[in-house]
N, C-alpha and C positions, 0 to 999 in steps of 0.2 A: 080509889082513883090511882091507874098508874101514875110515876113518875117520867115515864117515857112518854115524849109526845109527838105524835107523826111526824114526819117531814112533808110537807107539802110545794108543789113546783110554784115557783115565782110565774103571777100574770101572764109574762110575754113569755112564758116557756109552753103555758100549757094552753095557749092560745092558738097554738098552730102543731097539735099534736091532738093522737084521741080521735074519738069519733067525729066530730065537727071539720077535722080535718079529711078525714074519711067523706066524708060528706060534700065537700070542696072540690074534691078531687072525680068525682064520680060526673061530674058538668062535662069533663074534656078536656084538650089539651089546653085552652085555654084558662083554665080553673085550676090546670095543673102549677103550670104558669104562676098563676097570681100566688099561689101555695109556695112556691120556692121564690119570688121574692119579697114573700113577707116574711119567710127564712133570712132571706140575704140581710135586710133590711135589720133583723132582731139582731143578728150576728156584727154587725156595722154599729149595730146603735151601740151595743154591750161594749165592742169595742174602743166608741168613742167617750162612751162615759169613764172606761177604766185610765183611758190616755186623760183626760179632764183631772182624774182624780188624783193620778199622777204629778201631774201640771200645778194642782192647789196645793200638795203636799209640798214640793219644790219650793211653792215660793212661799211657805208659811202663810198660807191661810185656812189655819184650824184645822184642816183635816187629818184625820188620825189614821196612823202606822197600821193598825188592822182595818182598818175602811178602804186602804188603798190595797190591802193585800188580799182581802175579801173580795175586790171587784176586779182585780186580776185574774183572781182563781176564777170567780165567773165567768167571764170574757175568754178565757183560754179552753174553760168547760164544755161554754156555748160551741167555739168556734169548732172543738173536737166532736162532737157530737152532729152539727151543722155537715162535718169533712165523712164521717159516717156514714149518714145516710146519703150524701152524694155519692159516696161508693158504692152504698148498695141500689139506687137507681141505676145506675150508669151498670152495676153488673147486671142485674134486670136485663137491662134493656141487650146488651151484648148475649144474655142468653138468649131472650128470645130472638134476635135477627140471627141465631145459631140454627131455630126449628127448622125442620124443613118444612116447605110448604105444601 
């Protein structure tokens, strides 16, 4: 048995990635839609739970120096990845309104 063991994406990461989202997407604009704010939404939560964890660390309630800095690095991970693929829609879309028709 190795001792290396996969990495695997956290629930609400790979909930809206992958073919399922592929699948979402293929409905319409509206499905597009609901696809980037359940983006927004994962990006927001990540965000709040880091600010939270922040908050309890503060005021001394047991949470620990690497819990807070583990759910930093998440949240700032989320958000970079989140800011990515925004760009690469948004370039998408600027290329094609470039086609001629």
């Amino acid at each position: 048995m190795s001792p290396i063991t996969p990495i695997r994406l956290p629930a609400h990461i790979g909930s809206i990635s992958g073919a399922a989202s592929l699948e979402r997407l293929s409905g319409g604009p509206s499905q597009f839609g609901s696809v980037m704010a359940d983006a927004v939404r994962t990006v927001d939560g990540s965000q709040k739970s880091a600010q939270a964890s922040v908050g309890r660390f503060l005021n001394g309630e047991g949470e620990e120096l690497h819990n807070v800095a583990l759910q930093q690095q998440q949240a700032s991970i989320t958000l970079d990845v989140f800011l990515q693929v925004r760009n690469k829609v948004v370039q998408a879309y600027q290329e094609i309104m470039r086609m001629p028709v």
